[in-house]
C-alpha positions as CSV (number, residue, x, y, z in Angstrom):
1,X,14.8,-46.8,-21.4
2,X,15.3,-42.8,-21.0
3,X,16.6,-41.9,-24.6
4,X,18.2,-38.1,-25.0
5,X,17.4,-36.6,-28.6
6,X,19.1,-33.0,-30.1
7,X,17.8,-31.6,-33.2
8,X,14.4,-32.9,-32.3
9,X,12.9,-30.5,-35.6
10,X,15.1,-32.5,-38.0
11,X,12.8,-34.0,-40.7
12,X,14.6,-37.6,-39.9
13,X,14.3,-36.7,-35.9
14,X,10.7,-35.6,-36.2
15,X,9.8,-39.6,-37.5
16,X,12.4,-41.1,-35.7
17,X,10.1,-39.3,-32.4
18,X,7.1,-40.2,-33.8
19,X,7.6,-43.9,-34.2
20,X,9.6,-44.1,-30.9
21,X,5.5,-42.8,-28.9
22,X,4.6,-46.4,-29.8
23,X,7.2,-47.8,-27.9
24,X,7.5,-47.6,-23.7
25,X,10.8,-45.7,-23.7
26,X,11.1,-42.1,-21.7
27,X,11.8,-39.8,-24.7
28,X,13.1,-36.6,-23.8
29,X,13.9,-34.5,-26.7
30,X,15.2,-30.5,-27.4
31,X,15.4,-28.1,-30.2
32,X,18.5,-25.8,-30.3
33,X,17.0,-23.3,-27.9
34,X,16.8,-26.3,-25.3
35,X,20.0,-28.0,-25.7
36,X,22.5,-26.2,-28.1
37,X,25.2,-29.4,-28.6
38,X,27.8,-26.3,-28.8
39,X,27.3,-25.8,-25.6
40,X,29.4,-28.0,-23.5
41,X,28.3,-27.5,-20.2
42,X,24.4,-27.1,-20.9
43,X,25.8,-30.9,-22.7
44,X,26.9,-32.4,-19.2
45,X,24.1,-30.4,-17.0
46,X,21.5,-32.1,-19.4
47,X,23.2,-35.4,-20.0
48,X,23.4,-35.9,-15.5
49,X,19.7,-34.2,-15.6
50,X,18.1,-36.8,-17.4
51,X,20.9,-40.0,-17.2
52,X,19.5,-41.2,-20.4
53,X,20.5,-44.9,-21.6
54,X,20.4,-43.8,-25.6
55,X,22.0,-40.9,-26.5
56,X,20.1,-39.9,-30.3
57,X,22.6,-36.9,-31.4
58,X,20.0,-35.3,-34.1
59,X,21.5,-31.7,-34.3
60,X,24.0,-31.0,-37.7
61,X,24.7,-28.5,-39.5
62,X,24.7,-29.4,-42.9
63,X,23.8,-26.2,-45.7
64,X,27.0,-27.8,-47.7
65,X,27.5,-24.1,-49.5
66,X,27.0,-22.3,-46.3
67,X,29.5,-24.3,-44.6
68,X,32.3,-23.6,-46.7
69,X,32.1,-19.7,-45.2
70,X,31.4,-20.8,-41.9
71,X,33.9,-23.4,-41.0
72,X,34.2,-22.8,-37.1
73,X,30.3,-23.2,-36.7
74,X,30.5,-26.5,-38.7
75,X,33.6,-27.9,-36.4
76,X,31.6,-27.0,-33.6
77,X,28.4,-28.5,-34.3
78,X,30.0,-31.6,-36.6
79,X,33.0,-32.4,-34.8
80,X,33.2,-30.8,-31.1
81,X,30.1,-31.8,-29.7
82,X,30.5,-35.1,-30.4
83,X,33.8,-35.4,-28.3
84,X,31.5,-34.2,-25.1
85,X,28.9,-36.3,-25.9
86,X,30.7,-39.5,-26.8
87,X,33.1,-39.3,-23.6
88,X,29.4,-38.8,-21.7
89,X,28.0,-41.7,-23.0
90,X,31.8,-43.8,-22.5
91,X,31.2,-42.6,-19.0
92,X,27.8,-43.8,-18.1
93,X,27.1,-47.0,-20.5
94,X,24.8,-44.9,-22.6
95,X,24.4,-46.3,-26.2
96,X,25.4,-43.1,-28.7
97,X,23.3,-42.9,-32.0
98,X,24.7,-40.5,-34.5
99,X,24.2,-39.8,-38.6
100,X,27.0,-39.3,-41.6
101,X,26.5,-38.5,-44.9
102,X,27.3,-40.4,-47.9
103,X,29.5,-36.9,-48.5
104,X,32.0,-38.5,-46.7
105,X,33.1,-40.3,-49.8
106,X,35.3,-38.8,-53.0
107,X,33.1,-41.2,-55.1
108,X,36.1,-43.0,-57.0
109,X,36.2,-46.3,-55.7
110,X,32.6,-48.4,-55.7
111,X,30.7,-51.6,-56.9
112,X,28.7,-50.7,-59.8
113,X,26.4,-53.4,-58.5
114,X,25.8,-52.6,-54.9
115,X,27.6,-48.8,-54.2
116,X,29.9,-47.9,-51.4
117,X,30.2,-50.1,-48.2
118,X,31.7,-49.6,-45.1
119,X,34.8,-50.9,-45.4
120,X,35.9,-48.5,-47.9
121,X,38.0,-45.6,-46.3
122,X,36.4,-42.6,-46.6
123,X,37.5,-39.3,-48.6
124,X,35.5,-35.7,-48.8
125,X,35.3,-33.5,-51.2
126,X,34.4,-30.8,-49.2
127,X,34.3,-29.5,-45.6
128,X,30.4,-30.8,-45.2
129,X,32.1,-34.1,-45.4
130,X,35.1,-33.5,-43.6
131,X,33.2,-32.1,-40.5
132,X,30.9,-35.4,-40.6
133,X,33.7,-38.0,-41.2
134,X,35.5,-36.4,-38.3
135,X,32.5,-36.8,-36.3
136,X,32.5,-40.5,-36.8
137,X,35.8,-41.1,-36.1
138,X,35.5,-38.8,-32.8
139,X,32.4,-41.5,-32.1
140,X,34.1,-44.3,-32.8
141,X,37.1,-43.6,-30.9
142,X,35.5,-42.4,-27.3
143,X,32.5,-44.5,-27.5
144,X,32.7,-48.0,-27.3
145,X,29.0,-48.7,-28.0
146,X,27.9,-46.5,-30.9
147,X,26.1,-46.8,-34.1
148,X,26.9,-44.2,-36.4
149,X,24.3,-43.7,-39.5
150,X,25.5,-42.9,-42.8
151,X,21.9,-41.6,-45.0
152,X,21.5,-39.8,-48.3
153,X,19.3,-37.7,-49.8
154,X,16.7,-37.2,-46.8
155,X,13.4,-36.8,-47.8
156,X,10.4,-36.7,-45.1
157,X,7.0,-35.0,-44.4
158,X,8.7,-32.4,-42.0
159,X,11.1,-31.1,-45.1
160,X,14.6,-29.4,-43.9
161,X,14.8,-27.1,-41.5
162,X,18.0,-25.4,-42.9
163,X,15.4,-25.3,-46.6
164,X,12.7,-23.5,-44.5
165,X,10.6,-26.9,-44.3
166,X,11.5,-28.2,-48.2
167,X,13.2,-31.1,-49.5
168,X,14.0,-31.8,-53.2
169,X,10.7,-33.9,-53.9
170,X,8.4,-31.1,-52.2
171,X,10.4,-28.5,-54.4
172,X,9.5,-30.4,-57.6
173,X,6.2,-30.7,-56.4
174,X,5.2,-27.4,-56.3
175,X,7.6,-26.8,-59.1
176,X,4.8,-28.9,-61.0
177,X,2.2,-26.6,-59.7
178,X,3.9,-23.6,-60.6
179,X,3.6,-24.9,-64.3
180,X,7.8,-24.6,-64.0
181,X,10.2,-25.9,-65.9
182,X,12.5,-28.4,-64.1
183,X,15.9,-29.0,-64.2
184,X,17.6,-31.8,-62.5
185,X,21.2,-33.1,-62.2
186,X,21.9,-36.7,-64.1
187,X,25.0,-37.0,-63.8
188,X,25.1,-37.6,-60.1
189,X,25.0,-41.2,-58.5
190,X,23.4,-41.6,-55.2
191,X,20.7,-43.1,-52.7
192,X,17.8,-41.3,-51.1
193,X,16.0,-41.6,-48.1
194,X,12.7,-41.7,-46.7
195,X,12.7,-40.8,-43.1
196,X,9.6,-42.8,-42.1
197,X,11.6,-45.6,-43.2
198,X,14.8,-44.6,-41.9
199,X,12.9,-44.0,-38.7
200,X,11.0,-47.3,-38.5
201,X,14.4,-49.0,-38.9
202,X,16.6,-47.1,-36.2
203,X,13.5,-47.5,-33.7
204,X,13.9,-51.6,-34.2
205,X,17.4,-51.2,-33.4
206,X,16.9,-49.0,-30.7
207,X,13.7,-52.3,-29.3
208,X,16.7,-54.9,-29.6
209,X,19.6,-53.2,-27.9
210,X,16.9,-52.2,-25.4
211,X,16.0,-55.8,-25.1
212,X,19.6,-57.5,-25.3
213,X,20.2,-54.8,-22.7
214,X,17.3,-55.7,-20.4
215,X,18.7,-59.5,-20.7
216,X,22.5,-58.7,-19.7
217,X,20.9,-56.6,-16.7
218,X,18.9,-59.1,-15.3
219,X,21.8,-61.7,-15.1
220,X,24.8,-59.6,-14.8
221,X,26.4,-62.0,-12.1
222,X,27.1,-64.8,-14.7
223,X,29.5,-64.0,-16.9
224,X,28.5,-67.1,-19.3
225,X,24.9,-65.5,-20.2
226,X,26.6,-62.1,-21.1
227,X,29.1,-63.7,-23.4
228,X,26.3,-65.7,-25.2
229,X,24.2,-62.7,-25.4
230,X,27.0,-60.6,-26.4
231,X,28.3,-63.0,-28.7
232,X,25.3,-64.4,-30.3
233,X,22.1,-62.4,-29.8
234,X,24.5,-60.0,-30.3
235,X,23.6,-56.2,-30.6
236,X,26.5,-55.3,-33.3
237,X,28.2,-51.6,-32.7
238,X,29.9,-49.5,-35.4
239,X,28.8,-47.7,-38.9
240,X,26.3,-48.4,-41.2
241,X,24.6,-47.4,-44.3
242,X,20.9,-46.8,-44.4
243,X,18.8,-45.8,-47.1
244,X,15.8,-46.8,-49.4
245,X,17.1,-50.0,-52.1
246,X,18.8,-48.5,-55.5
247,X,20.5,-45.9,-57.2
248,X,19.3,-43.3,-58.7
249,X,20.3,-39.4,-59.8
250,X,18.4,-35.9,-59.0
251,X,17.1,-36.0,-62.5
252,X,15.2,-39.8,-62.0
253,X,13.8,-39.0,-58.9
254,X,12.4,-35.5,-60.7
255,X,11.2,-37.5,-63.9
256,X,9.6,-40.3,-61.6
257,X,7.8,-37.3,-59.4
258,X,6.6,-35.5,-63.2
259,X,5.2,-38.6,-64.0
260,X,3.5,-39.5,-61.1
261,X,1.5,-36.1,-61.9
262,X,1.7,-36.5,-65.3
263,X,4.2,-33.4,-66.2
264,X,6.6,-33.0,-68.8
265,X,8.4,-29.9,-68.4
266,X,11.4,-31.4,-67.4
267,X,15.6,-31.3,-68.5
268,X,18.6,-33.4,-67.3
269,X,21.6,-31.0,-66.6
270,X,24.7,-31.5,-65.6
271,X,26.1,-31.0,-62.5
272,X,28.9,-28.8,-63.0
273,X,25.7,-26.3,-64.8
274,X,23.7,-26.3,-61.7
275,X,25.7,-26.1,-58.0
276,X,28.5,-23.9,-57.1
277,X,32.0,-24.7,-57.0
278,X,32.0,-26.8,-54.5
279,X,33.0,-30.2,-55.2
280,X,30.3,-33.0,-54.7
281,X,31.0,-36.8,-55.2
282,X,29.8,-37.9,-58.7
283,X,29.1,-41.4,-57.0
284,X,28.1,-41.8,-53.6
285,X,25.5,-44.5,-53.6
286,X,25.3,-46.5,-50.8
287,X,25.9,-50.6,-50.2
288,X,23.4,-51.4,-47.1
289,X,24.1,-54.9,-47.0
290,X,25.9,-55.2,-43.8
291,X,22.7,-53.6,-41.9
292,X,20.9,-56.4,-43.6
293,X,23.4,-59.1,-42.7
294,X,23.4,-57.8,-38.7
295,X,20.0,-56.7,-38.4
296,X,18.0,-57.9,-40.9
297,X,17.0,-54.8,-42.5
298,X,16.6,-53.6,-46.0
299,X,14.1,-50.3,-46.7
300,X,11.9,-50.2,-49.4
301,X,12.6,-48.9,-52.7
302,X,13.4,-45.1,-53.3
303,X,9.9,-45.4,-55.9
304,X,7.9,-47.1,-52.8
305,X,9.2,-44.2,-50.8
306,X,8.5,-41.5,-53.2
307,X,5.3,-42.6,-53.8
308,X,4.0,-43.1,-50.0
309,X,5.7,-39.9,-49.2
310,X,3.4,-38.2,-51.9
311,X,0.2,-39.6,-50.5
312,X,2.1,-38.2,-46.8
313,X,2.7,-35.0,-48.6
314,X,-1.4,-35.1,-49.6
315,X,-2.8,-35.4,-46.7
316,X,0.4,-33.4,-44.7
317,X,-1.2,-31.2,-41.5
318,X,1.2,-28.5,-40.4
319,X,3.0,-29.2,-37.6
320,X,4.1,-25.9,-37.2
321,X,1.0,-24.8,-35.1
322,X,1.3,-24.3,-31.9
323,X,1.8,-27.3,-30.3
324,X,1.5,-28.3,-26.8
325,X,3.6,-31.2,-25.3
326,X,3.5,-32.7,-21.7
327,X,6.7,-32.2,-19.3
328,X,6.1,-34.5,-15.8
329,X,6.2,-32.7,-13.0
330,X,8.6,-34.9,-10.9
331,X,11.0,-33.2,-14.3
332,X,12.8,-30.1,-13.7
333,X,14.2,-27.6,-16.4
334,X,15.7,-24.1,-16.4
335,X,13.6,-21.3,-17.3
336,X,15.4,-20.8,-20.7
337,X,14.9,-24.6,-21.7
338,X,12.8,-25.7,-24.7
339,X,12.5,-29.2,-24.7
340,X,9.6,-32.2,-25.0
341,X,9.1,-35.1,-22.9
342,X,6.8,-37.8,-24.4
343,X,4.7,-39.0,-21.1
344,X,3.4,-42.2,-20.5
345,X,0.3,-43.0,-18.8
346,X,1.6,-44.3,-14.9
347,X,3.1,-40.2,-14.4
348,X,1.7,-38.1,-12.4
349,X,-0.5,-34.9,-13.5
350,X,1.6,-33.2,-16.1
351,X,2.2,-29.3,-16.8
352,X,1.8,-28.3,-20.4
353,X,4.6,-26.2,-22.1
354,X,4.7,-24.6,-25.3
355,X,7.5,-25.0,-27.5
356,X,9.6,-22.7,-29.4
357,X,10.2,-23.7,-33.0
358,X,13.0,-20.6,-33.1
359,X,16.2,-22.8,-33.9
C-alpha cells in the first residue's frame, strides 16, 4: 500500500516511519517545506501525485500557550486541513489516520478506575483543544473510513519539534545532570505515551486494514465475502484512545525518572504555581479499553516505557545529521519539494536527495 505521511519530523511520526521500513508498504513522507497541509492546493497536487491508499496526517500545531495568540494559524493547521484532506480521502477510498489530544476534555466527568472513554462528549478548556476536537469531528464527518487517535503526554527519542527536540523526561534528564532542582505538577491527572509504542501499535493496524483490504479486493464481485469480512474480520473505523497502561501526574513521572538515577532534588507543585493562565484539564487520563476490545491492543506501562526510553535516550544517535534518503526515479517532485520515499528493493536505480530539516 502507498501510504501519505505530513509532519514526518514529529517525535510520534519519526517511529511510526521507522517501524512502517519493516513492512512492504510505499511510504512517501514530507516535512512542512514538502507538503505544508495549509496549503490546499499543494494538498490535492500531492494527494493525485502519489494516490496513496493511507492517508497518516502527522502535521499539528500544538505549543498550547502559543496558540492562544495565534488562533488563525491553529484553525488552519488543526481544523482546515483536515476538511481537504478528509473529502480527498472520501473521494478516492483512502483510509485517513489522524491524532487528538486528551485536551479535548474539561476533565469533570471520568471513572476513577479506568479515565475517560470515548463515548464521553468532549469539552476544551482551551483553543489547543478546540482546534483538535474540531479536527475530529471534520474527520469524522467527511471521511467514512478514519481512525482518529486521541494520545497524551508524547514522549519519544526524536523529542518535540515545537521544544527544539525535548520532551518532559529528556528535560528532567538533563535537569538531573545540571544538579537542578525540579519541580513538577501533582495535581494533574493524565496518561503518557511512548511513541515507539504508540508506533508499533498504529503500524498493526495499519498490516490489518492493509490485509482486510487486500481480501475485499480480491473478491469484490461477491457481495457475501465483503459483508463477512466487513462484518466480522472487521477493520473497526472511528476514535480511539492510545497510550501506555495507568495514570500518573508530571510530578510521578519526575520522581520515577530521579529515582531511576538516584536524585533527590525534587518538589511537587501545583498547577496553578507553574503554567500560565491558560486552563488545562485537572483530569484527562485516558480509558483504552475499546482499542483493546477491537484490536487487541493494550501498551505497556508508562514505567516500562520510561525506562526503555531511557536506555533509547542512552544510546540516542542524532538524527539531525545530514541524512540522505532515496526518491525512485520513475517519482517526480517540484523543485521546491522536500519529501522522503522509503524504497524497496524491486525499484529501479534511485537518486539521492537531501532533506531539509527547516520546518
Amino acid at each position: 500500500m502507498k501510504i501519505l505521511i505530513t509532519g514526518m519530523y514529529g517525535q510520534l511520526v519519526t517511529d511510526i516511519i521507522k517501524q512502517l521500513n519493516y513492512t512492504d508498504h510505499d511510504i512517501f513522507a514530507f516535512d512542512r517545506n514538502g507538503l505544508d497541509v495549509a496549503d490546499h492546493e499543494n494538498l490535492k497536487k500531492t494527494f493525485d501525485l502519489v494516490e496513496p491508499d493511507i492517508f497518516i496526517q502527522g502535521a499539528s500545531y500544538h505549543v498550547v500557550e502559543d496558540i492562544e495568540n495565534n488562533i488563525d494559524k491553529a484553525v488552519k493547521v488543526n481544523i482546515s486541513s483536515l476538511h481537504t484532506i478528509a473529502k480527498l480521502c472520501q473521494e478516492n477510498d483512502c483510509l485517513l489516520i489522524n491524532f487528538s489530544t486528551n485536551y479535548v476534555f474539561d476533565g469533570d466527568h471520568y471513572s476513577e478506575d479506568c479515565g475517560i472513554n470515548e463515548n464521553v462528549i468532549p469539552n476544551p478548556l482551551n483553543i489547543y483543544g478546540i482546534t483538535k476536537y474540531a479536527g475530529e469531528q471534520v474527520v469524522e464527518k467527511y471521511c467514512e473510513k478514519h481512525i482518529n487517535f486521541r494520545v497524551a503526554g508524547l514522549f519519544g527519542i526524536t523529542g518535540s519539534r515545537a521544544k527544539k527536540g525535548t520532551n518532559f523526561p529528556i528535560n528532567i534528564i538533563k535537569e538531573i545532570k545540571e544538579q537542578k532542582i525540579i519541580k513538577a505538577v501533582s495535581d494533574q491527572l493524565m496518561n503518557i505515551t511512548y511513541t515507539l509504542d504508540a508506533a508499533k501499535a498504529i503500524v498493526d493496524i495499519i498490516n490489518r486494514y492493509s490485509e482486510n483490504k487486500k481480501v475485499i479486493d480480491n473478491f469484490s464481485k461477491d457481495k457475501n465475502i465483503i459483508r463477512i469480512v466487513e462484518n466480522g474480520k472487521s477493520f473497526k473505523y472511528g476514535t480511539y484512545h492510545l497510550t501506555n497502561t495507568g495514570m500518573l501526574t508530571w510530578y510521578d513521572l519526575a520522581k520515577f525518572i530521579c529515582d531511576y538515577y538516584n536524585y533527590h532534588k525534587i518538589e511537587a507543585i501545583e498547577n496553578k504555581n507553574f503554567y500560565s493562565n491558560i486552563k488545562r484539564p485537572k483530569f484527562s487520563a485516558l480509558d483504552c479499553s475499546k482499542i483493546q476490545e477491537n484490536f487487541g491492543i493494550t501498551l505497556q506501562t508508562w514505567q516500562s516505557g520510561i525506562i526503555r526510553f531511557i536506555n533509547e535516550y542512552k544510546n540516542k544517535v542524532n538524527p539531525k545529521d545530514k541524512v540522505d534518503f532515496i526518491f525512485p526515479t520513475n517519482f517526480s517532485v517540484s523543485a521546491n519539494t522536500s519529501a522522503s520515499y522509503y524504497n524497496k528493493d524491486d525499484y529501479p536505480p534511485s537518486t539521492k536527495f537531501s532533506i531539509s530539516d527547516d520546518c
